[in-house]
C-alpha positions in Angstrom: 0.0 0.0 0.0 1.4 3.7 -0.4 3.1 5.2 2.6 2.8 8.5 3.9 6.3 10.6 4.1 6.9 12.7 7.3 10.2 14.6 7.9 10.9 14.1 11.8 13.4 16.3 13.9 16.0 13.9 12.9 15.3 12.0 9.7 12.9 11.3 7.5 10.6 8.0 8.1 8.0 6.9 5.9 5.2 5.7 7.5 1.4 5.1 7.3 0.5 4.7 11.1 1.0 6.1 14.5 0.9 3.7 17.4 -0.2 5.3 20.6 0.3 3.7 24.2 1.4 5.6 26.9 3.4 2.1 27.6 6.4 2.4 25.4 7.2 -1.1 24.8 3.2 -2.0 24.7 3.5 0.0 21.6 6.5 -1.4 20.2 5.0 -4.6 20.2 1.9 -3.1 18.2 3.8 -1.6 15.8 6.0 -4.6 15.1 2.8 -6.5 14.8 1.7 -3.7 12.4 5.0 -4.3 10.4 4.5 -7.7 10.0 1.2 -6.7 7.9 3.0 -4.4 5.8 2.4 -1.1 7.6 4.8 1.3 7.9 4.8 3.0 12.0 6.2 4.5 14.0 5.2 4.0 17.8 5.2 6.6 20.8 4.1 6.8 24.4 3.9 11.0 24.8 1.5 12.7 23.3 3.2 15.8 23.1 4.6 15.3 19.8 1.6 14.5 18.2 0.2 17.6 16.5 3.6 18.1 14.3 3.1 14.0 13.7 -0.6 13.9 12.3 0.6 17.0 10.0 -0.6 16.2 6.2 2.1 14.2 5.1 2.0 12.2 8.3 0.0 9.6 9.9 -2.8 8.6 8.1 -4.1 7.6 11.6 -3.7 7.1 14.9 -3.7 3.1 16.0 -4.1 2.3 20.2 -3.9 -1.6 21.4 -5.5 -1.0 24.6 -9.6 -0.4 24.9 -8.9 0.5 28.0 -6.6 3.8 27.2 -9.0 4.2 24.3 -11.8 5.1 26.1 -9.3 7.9 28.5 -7.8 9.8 25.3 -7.0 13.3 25.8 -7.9 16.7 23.5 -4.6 16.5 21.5 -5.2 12.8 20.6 -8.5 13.9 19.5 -8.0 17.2 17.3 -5.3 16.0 15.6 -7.5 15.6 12.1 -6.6 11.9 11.5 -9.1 9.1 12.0 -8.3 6.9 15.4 -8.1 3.1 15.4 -8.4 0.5 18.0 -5.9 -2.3 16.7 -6.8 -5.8 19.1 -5.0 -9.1 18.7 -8.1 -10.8 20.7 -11.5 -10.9 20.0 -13.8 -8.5 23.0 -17.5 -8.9 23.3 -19.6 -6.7 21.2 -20.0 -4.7 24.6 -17.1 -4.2 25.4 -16.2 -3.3 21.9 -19.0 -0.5 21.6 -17.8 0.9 24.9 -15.0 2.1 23.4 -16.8 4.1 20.3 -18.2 6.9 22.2 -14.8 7.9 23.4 -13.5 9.0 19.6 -12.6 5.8 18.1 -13.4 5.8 14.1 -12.8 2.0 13.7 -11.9 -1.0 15.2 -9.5 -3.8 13.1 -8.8 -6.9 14.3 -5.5 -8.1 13.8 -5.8 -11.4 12.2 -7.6 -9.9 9.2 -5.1 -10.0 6.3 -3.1 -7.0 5.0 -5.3 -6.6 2.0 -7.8 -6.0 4.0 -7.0 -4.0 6.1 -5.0 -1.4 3.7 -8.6 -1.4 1.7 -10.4 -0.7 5.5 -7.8 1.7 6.2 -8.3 4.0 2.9 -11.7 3.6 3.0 -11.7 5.1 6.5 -9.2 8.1 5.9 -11.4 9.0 2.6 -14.9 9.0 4.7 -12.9 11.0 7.3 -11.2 13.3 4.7 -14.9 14.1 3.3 -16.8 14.2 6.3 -13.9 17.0 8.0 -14.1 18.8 4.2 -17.8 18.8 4.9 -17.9 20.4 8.2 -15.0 22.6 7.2 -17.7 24.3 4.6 -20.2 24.1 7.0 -18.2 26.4 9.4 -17.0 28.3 6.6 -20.8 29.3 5.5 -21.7 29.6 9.6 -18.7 32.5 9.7 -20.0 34.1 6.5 -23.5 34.4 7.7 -22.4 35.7 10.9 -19.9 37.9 9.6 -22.9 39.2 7.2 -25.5 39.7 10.5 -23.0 41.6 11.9 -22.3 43.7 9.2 -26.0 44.5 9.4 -25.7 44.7 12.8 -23.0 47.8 12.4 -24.7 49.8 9.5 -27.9 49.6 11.8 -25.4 50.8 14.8 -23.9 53.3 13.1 -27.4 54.8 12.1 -28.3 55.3 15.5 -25.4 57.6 16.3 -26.1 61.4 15.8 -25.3 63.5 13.4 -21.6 64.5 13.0 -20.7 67.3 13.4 -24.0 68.6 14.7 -24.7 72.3 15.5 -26.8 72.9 18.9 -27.2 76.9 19.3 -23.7 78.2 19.2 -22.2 74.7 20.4 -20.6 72.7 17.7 -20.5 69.0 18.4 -18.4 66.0 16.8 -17.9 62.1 17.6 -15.6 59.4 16.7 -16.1 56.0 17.2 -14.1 52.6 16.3 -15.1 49.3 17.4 -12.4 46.5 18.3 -14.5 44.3 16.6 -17.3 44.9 13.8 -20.1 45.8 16.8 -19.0 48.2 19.1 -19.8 48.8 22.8 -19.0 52.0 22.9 -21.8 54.6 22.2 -22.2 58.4 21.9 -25.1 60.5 21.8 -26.3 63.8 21.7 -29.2 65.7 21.4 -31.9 68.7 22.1 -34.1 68.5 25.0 -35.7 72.3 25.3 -34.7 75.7 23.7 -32.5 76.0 26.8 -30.9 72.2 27.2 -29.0 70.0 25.2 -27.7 66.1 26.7 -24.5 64.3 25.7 -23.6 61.3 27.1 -20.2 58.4 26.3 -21.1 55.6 27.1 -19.1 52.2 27.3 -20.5 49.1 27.2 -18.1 46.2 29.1 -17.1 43.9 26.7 -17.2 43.3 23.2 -19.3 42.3 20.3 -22.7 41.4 19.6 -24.0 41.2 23.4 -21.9 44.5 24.3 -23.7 46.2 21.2 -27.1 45.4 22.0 -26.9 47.6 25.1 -26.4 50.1 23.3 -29.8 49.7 21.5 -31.2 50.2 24.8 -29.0 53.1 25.8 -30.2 54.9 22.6 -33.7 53.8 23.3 -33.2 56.0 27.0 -32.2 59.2 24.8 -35.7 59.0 22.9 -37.3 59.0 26.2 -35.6 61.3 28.0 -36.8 63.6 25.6 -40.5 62.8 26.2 -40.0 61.8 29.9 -37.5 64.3 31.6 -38.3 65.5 34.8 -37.4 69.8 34.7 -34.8 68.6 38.4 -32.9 66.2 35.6 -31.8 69.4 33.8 -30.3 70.3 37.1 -29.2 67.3 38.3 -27.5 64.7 35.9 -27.2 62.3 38.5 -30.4 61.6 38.3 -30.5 60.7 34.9 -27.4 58.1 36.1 -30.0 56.6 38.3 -33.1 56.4 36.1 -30.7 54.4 33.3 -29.3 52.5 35.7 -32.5 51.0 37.0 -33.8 50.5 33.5 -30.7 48.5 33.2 -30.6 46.3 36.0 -34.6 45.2 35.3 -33.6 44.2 32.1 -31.0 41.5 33.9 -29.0 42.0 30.9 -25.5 41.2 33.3 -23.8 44.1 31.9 -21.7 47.1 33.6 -21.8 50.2 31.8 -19.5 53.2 32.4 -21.0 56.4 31.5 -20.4 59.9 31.6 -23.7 62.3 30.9 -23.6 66.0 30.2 -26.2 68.5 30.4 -25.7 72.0 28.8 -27.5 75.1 29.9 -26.9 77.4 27.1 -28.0 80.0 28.5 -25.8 80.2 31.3 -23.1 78.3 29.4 -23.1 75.7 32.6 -21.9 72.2 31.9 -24.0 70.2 34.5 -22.2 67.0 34.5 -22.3 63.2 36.4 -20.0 60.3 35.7 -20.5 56.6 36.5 -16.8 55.5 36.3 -15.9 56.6 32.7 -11.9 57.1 32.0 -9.9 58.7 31.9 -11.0 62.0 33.5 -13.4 63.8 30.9 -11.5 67.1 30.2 -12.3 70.9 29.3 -9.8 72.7 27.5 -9.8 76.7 27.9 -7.3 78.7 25.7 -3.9 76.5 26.7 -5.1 75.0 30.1 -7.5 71.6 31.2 -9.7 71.5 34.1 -9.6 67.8 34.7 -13.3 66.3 35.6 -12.5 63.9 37.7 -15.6 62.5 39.5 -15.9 58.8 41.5 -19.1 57.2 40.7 -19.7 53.0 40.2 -20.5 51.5 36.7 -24.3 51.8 35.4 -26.0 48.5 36.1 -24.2 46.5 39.1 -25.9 48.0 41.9 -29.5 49.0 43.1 -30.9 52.5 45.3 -27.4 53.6 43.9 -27.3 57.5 43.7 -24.4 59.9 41.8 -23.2 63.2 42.5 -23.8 65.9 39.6 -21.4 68.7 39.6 -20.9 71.8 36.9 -18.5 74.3 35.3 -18.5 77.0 33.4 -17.8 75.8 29.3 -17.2 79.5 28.1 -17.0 80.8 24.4 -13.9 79.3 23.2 -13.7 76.4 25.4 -13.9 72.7 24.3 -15.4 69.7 26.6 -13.8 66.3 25.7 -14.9 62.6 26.8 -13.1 59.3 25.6 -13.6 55.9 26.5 -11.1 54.0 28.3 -9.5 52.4 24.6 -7.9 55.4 23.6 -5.2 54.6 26.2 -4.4 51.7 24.0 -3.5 54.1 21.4 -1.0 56.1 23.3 2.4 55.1 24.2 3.9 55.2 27.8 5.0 52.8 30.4 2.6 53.9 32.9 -1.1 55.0 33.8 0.1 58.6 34.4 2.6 59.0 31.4 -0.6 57.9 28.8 -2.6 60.3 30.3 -0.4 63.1 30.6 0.7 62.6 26.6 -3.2 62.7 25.8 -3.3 66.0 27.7 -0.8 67.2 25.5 -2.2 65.7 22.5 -5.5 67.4 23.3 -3.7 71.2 24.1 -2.1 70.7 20.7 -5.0 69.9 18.7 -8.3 72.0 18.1 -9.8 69.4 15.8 -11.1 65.9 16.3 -9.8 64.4 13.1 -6.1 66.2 14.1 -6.5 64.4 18.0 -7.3 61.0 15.7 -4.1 61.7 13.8 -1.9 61.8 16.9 -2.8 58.7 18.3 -1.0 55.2 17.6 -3.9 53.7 15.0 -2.1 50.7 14.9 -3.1 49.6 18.3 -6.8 49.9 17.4 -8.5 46.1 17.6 -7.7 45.8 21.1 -10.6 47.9 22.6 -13.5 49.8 20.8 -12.4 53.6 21.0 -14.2 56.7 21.3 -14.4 60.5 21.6 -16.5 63.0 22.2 -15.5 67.1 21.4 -18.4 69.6 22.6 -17.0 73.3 21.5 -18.4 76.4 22.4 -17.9 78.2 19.4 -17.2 82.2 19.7 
């Protein structure tokens, strides 16, 4: 019958089977017995090896002498792509011998069954197990693609929800940027008008990634449409509040996700940035002419904890000034060996640049993947 060629560490062997026993000499004696019907093994006791083995160009399968091992074989044994045989010298009671199928066994030879025979059991086996891994190798090929497609759906209908950008609110000029790790993102912005006098903005991240991540942020933009209809004239005053009504909507939904949020209210017509944040870093930051008042602010994540209450604070944003919010991945994107050193280079960073596309340009956008990013730039235009 035709051999397989494997190059080993040290030579090259030529072999069609892989004798397995964690008995070294129990498998010599297999594979000699394997010889004898013009196989061509190789026999080993450690499974460590095995992967770089049952490469293509190895094994053509994997051949155990003892039912007993068969039915104890770890994951590498298993995912190593070849079929598995159980090779027995004695005849076992149909029992016995079907006791050892569940455990990953393809096929079981008895070994006074003549060469022919076996070679012509053998290739028949390694093509059924060659078509049906093929199979399920499209199958999961076509699974991916269809998931890959949702959530590219998923995206272009998370993407609609964000607001416009930029988006002019009185004299208050307002942009967003935001770049998930994966194709759904966790991190969300929004911003809107609430009376003649009030507009909201909020950044809002999600923990975790993906799919489950992004579907809270369905809900959050579901909270912005009714704020609008819903406020209470003390929420204007008193973000906190607003903290507390989303995080009870959150936690009756059981949806077993923490969400870190800072929420702005603007008064424009005392220019007072009414503000409350639920653990959202780094520090939200207003820029005025070539300083930054840091907003720093403890508050727990959205959605962990009930009858929990956050301060609101404000500050003046006057004409000129800028309020700017990321989410915690833009520290990804900036180099520095500490905590401190990345947030003192995105101080700079911000001082230096005006614009939200120039701040983008200044960051290391090779690092993005590893968290979704995003940035919010409120500007009170002169």
């Amino acid at each position: 019958m035709p051999s397989c060629r494997f190059r080993g560490k040290s030579a090259l062997v030529f072999m069609s089977l892989l004798v397995l026993d964690p008995e070294i000499e129990q498998a010599k004696v297999l594979a000699a017995r394997l010889n004898d019907l013009e196989f061509e093994t190789i026999s080993i006791s450690d499974t460590t090896a095995l992967p770089e083995l049952c490469e293509p160009g190895g094994a053509k399968a994997i051949v155990l002498g003892s039912p007993t091992y068969a039915q104890t074989l770890d994951e590498t044994v298993l995912r190593t792509g070849v079929p598995i045989i159980l090779a027995l010298s004695e005849s076992m009671a149909p029992a016995e011998l079907m006791a050892s199928l569940p455990f990953g066994i393809n096929d079981i030879w008895r070994l006074d069954m003549t060469p022919g025979e076996l070679a012509a059991r053998l290739e028949r086996l390694c093509l059924s197990f060659a078509t049906q891994h093929g199979s399920i190798s499209v199958t999961v090929q076509a699974l991916q693609s269809e998931i890959e497609r949702d959530q590219r759906a998923g995206q272009y209908i998370q993407m609609g929800m964000l607001p416009p950008n930029p988006m002019g609110i009185g004299h208050y000029r307002l942009q967003h940027k935001v770049e998930p790790s994966l194709i759904l993102s966790g991190d969300f912005i929004d911003y809107f008008q609430i009376t003649d006098r009030y507009f909201a903005c909020y950044v809002a991240d999600v923990a975790g990634h993906g799919a489950s991540s992004a579907f809270v942020t369905v809900l959050l933009k579901n909270f912005s449409r009714r704020l609008r209809r819903e406020y209470r004239p003390s929420m204007l005053r008193n973000p906190g509040e607003i903290l507390a009504w989303i995080n009870r909507e959150l936690l009756e939904q059981k949806i077993d996700k923490h969400v870190a949020l800072f929420f702005g209210v603007l008064d424009m017509q005392e220019s007072v940035l009414r503000y409350a944040n639920a653990a959202q870093f780094p520090p939200p930051m207003i820029v005025v002419q070539n300083a930054i008042v840091d907003l720093s602010q403890k508050g727990k994540p959205l959605g962990l904890f009930t009858d929990q209450e956050w301060e609101s604070r404000e500050v003046e944003l006057v004409s000129g000034a800028r309020l700017i919010v990321f989410s915690d991945g833009v520290l990804d994107l900036v180099p520095g060996s500490t905590l401190t050193n990345k947030e003192q280079l995105l101080r700079d960073i911000v001082l230096e640049n005006d614009q939200i596309s120039d701040i983008w340009s200044n960051l290391d956008l090779s690092c993005l993947g590893a968290d979704d990013v995003s940035c919010l730039v409120v500007h009170h235009e002169v």
